[in-house]
C-alpha positions as CSV (number, residue, x, y, z in Angstrom):
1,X,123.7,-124.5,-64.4
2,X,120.2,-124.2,-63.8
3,X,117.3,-122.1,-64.9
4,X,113.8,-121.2,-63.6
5,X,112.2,-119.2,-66.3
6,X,110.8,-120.9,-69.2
7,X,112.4,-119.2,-72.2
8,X,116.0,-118.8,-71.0
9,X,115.7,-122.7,-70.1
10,X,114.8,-123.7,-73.7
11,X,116.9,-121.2,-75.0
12,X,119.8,-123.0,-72.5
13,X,118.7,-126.5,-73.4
14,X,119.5,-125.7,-77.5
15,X,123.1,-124.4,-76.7
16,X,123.4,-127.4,-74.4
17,X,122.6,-129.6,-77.2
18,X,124.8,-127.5,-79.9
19,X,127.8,-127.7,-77.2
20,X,127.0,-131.3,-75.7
21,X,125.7,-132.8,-78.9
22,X,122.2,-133.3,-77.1
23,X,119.2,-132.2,-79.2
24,X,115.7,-131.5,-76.9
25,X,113.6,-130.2,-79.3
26,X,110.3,-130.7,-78.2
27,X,111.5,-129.0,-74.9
28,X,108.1,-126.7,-75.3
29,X,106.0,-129.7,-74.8
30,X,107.6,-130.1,-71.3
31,X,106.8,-128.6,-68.1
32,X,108.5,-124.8,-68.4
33,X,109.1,-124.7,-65.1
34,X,111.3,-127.8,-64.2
35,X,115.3,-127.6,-64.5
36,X,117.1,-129.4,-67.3
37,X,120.6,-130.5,-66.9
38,X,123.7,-132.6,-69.0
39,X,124.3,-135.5,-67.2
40,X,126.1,-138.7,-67.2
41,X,124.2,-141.8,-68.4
42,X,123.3,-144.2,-65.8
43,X,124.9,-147.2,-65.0
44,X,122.0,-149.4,-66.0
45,X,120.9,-147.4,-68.7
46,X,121.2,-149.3,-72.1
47,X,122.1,-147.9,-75.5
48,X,120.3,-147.8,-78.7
49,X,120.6,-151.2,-80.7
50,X,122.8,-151.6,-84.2
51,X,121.2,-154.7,-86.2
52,X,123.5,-155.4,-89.2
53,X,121.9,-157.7,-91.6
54,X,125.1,-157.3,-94.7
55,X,127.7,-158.4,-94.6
56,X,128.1,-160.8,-91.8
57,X,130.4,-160.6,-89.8
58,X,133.8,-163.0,-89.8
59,X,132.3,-164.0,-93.5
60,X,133.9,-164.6,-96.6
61,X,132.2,-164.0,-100.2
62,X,133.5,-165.0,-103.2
63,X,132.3,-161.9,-104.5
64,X,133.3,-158.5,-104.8
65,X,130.7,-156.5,-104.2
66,X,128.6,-156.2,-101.1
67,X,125.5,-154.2,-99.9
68,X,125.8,-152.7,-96.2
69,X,122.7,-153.0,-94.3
70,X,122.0,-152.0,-90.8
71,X,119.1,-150.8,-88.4
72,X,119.2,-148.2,-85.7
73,X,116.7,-149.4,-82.7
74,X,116.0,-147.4,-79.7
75,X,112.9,-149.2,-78.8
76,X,113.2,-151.4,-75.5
77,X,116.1,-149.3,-74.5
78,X,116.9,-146.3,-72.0
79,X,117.4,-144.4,-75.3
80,X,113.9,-142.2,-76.8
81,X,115.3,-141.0,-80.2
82,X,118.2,-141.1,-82.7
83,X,120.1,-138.3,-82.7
84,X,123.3,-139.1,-85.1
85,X,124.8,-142.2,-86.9
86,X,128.0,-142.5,-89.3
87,X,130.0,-145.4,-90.7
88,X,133.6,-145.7,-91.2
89,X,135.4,-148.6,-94.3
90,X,138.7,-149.4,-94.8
91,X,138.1,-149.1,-98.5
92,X,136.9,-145.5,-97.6
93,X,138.9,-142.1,-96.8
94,X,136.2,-140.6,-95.2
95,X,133.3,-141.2,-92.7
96,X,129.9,-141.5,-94.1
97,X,127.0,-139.9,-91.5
98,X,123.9,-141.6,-92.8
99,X,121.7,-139.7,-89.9
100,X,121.9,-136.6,-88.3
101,X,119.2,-135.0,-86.4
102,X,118.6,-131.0,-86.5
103,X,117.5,-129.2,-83.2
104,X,115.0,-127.5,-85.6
105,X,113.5,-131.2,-86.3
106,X,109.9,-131.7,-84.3
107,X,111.0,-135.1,-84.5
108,X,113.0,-137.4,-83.2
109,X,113.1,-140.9,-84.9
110,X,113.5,-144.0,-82.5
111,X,114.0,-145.9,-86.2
112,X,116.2,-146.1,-89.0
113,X,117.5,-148.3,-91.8
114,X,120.5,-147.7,-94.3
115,X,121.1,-149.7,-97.3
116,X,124.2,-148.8,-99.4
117,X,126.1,-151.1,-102.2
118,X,130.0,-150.9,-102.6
119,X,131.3,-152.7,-105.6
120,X,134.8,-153.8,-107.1
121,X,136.1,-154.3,-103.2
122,X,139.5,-155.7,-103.7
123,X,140.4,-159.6,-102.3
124,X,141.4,-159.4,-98.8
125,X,140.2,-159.0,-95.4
126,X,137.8,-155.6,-94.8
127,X,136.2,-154.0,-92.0
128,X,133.2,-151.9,-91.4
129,X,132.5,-150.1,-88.1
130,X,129.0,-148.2,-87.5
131,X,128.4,-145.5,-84.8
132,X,125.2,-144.1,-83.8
133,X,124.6,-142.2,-80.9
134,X,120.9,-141.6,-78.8
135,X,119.5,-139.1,-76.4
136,X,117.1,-140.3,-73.3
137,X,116.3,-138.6,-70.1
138,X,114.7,-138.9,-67.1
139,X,112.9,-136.7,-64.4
140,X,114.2,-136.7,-60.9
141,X,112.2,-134.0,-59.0
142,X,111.7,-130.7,-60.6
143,X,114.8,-131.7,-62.9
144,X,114.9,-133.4,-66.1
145,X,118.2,-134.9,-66.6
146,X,119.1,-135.4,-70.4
147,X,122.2,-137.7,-71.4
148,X,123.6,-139.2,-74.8
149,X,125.0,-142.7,-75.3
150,X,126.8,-144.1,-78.2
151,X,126.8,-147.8,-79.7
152,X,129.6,-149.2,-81.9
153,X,129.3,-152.1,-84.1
154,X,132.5,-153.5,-85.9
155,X,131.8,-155.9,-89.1
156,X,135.4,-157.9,-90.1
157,X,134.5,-159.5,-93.5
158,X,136.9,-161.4,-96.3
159,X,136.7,-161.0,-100.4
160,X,137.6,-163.7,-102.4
161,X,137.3,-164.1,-105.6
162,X,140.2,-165.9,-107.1
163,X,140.8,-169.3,-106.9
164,X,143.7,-171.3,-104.9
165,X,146.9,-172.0,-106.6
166,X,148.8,-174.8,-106.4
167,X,152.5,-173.9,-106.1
168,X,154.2,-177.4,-106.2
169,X,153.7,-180.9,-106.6
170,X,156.1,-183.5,-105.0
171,X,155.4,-185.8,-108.6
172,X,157.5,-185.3,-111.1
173,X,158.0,-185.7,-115.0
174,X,159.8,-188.5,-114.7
175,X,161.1,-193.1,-114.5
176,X,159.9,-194.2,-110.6
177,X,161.5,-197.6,-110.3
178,X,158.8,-198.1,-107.5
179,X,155.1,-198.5,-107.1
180,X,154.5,-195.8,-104.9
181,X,154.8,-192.6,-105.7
182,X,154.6,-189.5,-102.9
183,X,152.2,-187.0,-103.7
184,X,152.9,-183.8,-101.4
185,X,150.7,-180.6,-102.0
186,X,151.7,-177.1,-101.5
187,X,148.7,-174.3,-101.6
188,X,148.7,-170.4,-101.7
189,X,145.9,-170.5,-99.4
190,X,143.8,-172.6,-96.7
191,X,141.8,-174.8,-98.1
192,X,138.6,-177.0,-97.6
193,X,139.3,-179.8,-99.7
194,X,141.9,-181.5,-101.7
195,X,141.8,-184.5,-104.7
196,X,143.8,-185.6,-107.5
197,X,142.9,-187.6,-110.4
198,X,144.9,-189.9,-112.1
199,X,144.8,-190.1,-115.9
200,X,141.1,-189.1,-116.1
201,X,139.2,-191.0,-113.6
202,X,137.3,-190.1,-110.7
203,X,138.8,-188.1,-108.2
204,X,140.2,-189.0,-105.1
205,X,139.9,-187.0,-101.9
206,X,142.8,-186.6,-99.9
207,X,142.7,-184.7,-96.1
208,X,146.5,-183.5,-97.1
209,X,149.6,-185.4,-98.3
210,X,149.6,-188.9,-99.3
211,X,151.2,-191.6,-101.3
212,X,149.9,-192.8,-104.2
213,X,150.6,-196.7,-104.0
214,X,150.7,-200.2,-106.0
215,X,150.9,-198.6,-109.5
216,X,151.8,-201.2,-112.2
217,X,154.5,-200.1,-114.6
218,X,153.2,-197.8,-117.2
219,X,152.7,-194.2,-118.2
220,X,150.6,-191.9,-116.1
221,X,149.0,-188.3,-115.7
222,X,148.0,-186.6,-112.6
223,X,145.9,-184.0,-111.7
224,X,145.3,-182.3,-107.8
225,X,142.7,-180.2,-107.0
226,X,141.9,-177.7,-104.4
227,X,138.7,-176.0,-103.2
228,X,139.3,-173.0,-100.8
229,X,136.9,-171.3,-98.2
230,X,135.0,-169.3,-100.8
231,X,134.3,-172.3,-102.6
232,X,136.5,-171.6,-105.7
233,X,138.5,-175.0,-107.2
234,X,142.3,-174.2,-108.2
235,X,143.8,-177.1,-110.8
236,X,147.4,-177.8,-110.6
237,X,148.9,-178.4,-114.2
238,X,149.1,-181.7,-115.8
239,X,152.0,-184.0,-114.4
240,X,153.1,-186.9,-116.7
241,X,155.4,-189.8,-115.1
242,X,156.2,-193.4,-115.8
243,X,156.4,-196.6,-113.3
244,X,159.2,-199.3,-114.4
245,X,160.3,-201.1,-111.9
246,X,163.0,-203.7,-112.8
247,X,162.2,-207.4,-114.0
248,X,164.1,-210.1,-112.0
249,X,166.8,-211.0,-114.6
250,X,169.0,-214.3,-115.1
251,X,171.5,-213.2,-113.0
252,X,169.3,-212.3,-109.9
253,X,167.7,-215.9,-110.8
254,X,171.4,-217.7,-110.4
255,X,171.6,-215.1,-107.8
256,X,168.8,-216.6,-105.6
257,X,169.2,-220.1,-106.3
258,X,172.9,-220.0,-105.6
259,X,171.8,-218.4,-102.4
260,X,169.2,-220.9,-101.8
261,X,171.6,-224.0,-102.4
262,X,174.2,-222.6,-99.8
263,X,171.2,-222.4,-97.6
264,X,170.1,-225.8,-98.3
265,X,173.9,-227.0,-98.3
266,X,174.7,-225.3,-95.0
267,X,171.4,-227.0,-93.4
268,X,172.0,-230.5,-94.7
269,X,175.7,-230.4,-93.4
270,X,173.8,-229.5,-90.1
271,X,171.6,-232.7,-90.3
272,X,174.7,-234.8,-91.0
273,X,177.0,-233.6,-88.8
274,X,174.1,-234.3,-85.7
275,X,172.5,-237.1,-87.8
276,X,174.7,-239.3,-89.2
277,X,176.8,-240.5,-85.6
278,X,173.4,-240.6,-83.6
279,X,172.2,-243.3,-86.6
280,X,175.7,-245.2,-86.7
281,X,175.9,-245.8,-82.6
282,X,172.4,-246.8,-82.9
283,X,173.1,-249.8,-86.0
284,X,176.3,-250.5,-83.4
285,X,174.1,-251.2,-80.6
């Protein structure tokens, strides 16, 4: 629809932006006796810019409370003012508009900032998406052409606060009659790094399950330790176990040397058997 006469244009150009969600005040500044229309953005017409600086996005804080900060830009873009800007939490039941601009406003901001802090977030993963929306123009002729574009930014973001746990430990409180004892790990959660410690000493990294080997015989204590992706260290419980591995008794001794005398035995017959007759027709000869 067009319209030549000054007033009913203005007049038009509010209920266009009531209706289309376009605000042109300032209209009376304009040349009264160009045509304003609703159009369609143009195809290389870029929208305003959404600059979050908290939280990061695809972040985890071990924390659990966060501040949301985020600029609205129009400047360097086909966009000349703000016109509206909500966000929208999974925490939240409702949208939160943080800017909404009035057709009764002589101005129209091509800036804004919004800082907000949201405490006692639960531990899990949380999203935050911002919309904001901006009006630009341009003249083509005796027509002004007004459109609106809208810019979405989505923020995915991870609370954790509580350490790893450590379900289950392959050691047990127990006699190994061996010097090697497995040591297999199960954690709630991923995990940067993994150590144990045994009986009090300095730990020892581990990238995952391992065997702890050539222990003498005695009493021992382990403790493994896990550091997850927030930075929190999880402690498994204290394991106590002993090493006693068997003695060689009398018996395995006349064991082995009856073995080793049949082996000796069994060899010797050998070197008769091919020995003896060689050295007789020799002493013959």
């Amino acid at each position: 629809m067009r319209k030549t006469l000054p007033t009913v244009a203005f007049i038009l150009a509010l209920w266009l932006s009531a209706v289309a969600g376009v605000h042109f005040v300032g209209l009376a500044h304009a040349n009264p006796f160009m045509y304003y229309e609703v159009v369609s953005p143009p195809a290389d017409a870029s929208p305003l810019v959404i600059s979050v600086s908290s939280p990061k996005n695809n972040t985890i804080y071990n924390v659990n409370s966060i501040n949301l900060t985020f600029d609205l830009n129009t400047s360097n873009t086909s966009i000349h003012y703000l016109l509206a800007a909500h966000f929208e939490a999974d925490w939240m039941q409702e949208n939160v508009t943080v800017y909404k601009q009035s057709i009764y406003s002589p101005e129209f901001p091509n800036f804004w900032k919004y800082n907000e802090r949201f405490c006692n977030l639960s531990d899990g993963e949380h999203s935050i998406v911002i919309y904001a929306r901006g009006g630009g123009g341009y003249a083509e002729g005796l027509t002004y052409n007004f459109f609106d574009m809208t810019t979405i930014s989505v923020i995915d973001f991870t609370i954790d606060t509580t350490p790893p746990s450590i379900s289950s430990l392959s050691v047990e409180n127990k006699t190994y009659s061996t010097s090697d004892v497995p040591l297999n790990i199960t954690v709630n959660e991923p995990v940067s790094q993994a150590s144990y410690s045994l009986n009090g000493q300095e730990n020892v990294t581990v990238s995952g399950n391992t065997t702890i080997t050539d222990l003498p015989n005695g009493n021992y204590s382990v403790v493994v330790y896990a550091t997850d992706l927030a930075g929190h260290v999880g402690a498994s419980e204290t394991i106590a176990f002993t090493v006693s591995k068997p003695d060689l008794t009398i018996e395995a001794l006349l064991s082995t040397t009856t073995m080793d005398l049949a082996i000796i035995a069994a060899t010797a017959s050998i070197v008769l058997c091919v020995g003896l007759p060689v050295y007789f027709k020799k002493r013959k000869h």
